[in-house]
Each structure stands twice: as structure tokens, then as C-alpha cells.
C-alpha positions as CSV (number, residue, x, y, z in Angstrom):
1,X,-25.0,36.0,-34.5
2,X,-26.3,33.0,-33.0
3,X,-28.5,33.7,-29.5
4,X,-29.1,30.9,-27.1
5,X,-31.4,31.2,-24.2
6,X,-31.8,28.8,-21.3
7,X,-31.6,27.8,-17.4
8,X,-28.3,26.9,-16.1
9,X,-28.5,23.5,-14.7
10,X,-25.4,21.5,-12.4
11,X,-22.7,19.4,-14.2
12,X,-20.3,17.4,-13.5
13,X,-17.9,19.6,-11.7
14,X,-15.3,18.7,-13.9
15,X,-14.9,22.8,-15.4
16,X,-14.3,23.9,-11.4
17,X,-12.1,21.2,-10.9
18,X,-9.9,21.8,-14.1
19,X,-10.1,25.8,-13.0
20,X,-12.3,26.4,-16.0
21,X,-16.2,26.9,-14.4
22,X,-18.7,27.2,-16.4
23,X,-22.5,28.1,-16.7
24,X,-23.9,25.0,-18.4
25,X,-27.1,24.5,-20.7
26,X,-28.2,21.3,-22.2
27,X,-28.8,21.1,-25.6
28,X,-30.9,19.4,-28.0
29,X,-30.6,21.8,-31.1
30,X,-28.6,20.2,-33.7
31,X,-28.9,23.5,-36.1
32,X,-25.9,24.9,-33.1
33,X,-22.5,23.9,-34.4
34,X,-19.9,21.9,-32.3
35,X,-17.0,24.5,-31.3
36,X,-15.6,26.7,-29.1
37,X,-16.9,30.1,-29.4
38,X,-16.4,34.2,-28.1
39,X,-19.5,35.2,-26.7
40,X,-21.2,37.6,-24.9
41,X,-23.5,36.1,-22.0
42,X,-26.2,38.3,-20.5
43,X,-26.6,37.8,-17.1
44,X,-29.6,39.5,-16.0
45,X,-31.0,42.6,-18.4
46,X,-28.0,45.2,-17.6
47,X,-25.3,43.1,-17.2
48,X,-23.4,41.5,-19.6
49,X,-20.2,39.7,-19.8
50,X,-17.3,38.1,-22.6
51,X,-17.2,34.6,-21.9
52,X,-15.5,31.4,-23.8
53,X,-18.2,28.7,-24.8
54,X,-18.1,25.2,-25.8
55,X,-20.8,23.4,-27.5
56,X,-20.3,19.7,-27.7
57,X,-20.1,16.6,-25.9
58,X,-17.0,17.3,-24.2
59,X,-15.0,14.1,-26.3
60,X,-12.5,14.3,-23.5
61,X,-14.1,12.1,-21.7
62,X,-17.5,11.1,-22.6
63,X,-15.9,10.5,-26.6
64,X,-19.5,10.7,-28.9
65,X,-21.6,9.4,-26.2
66,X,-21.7,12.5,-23.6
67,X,-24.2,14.7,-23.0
68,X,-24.9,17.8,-25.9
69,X,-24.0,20.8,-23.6
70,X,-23.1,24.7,-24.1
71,X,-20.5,25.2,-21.3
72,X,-20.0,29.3,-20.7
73,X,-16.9,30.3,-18.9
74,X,-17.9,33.8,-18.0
75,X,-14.4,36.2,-17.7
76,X,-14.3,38.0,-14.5
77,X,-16.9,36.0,-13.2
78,X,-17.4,33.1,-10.2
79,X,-20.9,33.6,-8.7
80,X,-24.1,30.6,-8.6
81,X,-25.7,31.2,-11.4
82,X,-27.4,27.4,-11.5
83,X,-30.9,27.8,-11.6
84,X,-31.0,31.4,-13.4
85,X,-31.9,31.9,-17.3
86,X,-28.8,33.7,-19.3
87,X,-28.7,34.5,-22.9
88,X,-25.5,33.5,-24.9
89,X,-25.2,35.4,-28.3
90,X,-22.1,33.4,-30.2
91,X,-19.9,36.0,-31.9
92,X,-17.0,34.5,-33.3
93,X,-16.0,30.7,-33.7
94,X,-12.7,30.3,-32.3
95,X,-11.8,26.5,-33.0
96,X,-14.1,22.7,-33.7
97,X,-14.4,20.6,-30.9
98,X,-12.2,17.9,-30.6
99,X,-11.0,15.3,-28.2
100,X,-7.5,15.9,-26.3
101,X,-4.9,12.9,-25.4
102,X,-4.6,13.9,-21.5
103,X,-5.8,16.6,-19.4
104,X,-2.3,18.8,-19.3
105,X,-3.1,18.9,-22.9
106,X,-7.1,20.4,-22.5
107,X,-6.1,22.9,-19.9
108,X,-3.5,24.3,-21.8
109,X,-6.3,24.8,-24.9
110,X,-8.5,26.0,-22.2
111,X,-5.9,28.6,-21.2
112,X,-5.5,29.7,-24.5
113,X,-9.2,29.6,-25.8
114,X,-9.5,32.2,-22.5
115,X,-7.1,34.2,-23.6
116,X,-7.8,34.4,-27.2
117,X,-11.6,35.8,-25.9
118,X,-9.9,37.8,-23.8
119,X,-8.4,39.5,-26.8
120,X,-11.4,39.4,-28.9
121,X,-13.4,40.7,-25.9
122,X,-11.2,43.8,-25.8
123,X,-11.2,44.8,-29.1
124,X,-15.2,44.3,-29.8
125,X,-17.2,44.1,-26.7
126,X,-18.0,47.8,-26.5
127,X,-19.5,47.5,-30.2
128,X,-21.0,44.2,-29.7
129,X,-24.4,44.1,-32.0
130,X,-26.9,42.8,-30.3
131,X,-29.6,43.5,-32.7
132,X,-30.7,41.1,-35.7
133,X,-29.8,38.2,-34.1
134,X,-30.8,34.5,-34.3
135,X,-32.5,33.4,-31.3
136,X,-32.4,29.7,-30.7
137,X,-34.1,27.6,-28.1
138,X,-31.6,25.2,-26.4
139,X,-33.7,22.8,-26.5
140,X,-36.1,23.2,-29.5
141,X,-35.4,24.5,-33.5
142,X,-38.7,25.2,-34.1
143,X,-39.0,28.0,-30.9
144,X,-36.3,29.9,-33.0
145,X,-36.8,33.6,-33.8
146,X,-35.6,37.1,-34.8
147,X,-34.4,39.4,-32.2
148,X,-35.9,42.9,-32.7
């Protein structure tokens, strides 16, 4: 499993508007592949939650040029979290990235991407490992280590 640590900073908006927000983390790492992902994100040390992540540049709109970002959309969740460090461990890839003709067309992938974590979420979250994982800076390879 892939771990990703790092500060939630402000976007765009554009998540909230399309009824979709998300915890976003910028991202320089290019050893973290481009998808959509199940994951659990750990809010603070006791609380966890299942959340749908995208890593990318969000092609929608920005096409290649956009911003390398992991977007979190934490289930059961709508709280600030800007400003407050999480920890996203990647469990299964759902899907690539790609980009999506119109926005009908991206929310009704969102929808789906939710539910298929939703899914996943019930069927492994009690049993998630979280041991012997990879832990990646967002921002830097090099800080990468093993979880004990």
C-alpha cells in the first residue's frame, strides 16, 4: 500500500461546486501513479475514514498543464480540514485518470467512483492493513520510508 502524508491546502473550489469536496495535497512525486484510488485517510491519530482519491491534473479542465494534485473525497465527511496534515494510504486502484467531454459526464464517474469505494469500503475497511506500508512524501521521493 502506498502512504501519502501532507497539509491540506485550498483549491479551486471546483470539487464543492460539482458536489464532490475534497481534501487536496499538492504533489510533486512522480513515483505516485495517475488514477483514481480507494483509500483510507487518517484524520487525526484515532480517526480514520474511506475516501475516493484522485491523483492527477484534473485533464478536465486544466488538460496536461494543471496542477499535480491528490484530491481526497472523504465518505461521511464535510468539515475544514485546510490547513491540517492527513495521511492517505492508497488501497486499491479503481480506474486511470482521464479527461471527460462535459461535466454531466465527470459527475456521473464521480458518482460512481463514490460508490464503487463505498463498496470496497464495506467489505475491507475493518481489516484494512495499515502495517508495511510505503510512506511517500507529497512532495519529495527521497523522504520515502517504511511504516513500522
Amino acid at each position: 500500500m502506498i502512504v501519502i502524508e501532507g497539509t491540506v491546502e485550498h483549491g479551486d473550489q471546483r470539487g464543492r461546486l460539482l458536489g464532490f469536496p475534497t481534501a487536496n495535497i499538492p504533489l510533486d512525486n512522480e513515483h505516485i501513479e495517475d488514477g483514481v484510488w480507494g483509500a483510507i485517510v487518517r484524520i487525526e491519530p484515532n480517526r480514520q475514514v474511506p475516501a475516493a482519491v484522485s491523483i492527477g491534473r484534473r485533464r478536465t479542465f486544466y488538460a496536461e498543464k494543471g496542477q499535480r494534485l491528490l484530491e481526497a473525497h472523504l465518505l461521511g465527511v464535510n468539515e475544514d480540514l485546510y490547513g491540517q496534515r492527513i495521511r492517505v494510504e492508497l488501497a486499491t486502484k479503481l480506474r486511470p485518470q482521464r479527461a471527460f467531454e462535459n461535466i454531466q459526464s465527470l459527475t456521473e464517474q464521480l458518482n460512481q467512483d463514490v460508490q464503487n469505494v463505498h463498496k470496497w469500503s464495506l467489505a475491507h475497511f475493518l481489516t484494512f492493513p495499515s502495517q508495511n506500508s510505503r510512506v511517500l512524501s507529497a512532495a519529495n521521493p527521497e523522504t520515502s520510508s517504511h511504516a513500522s
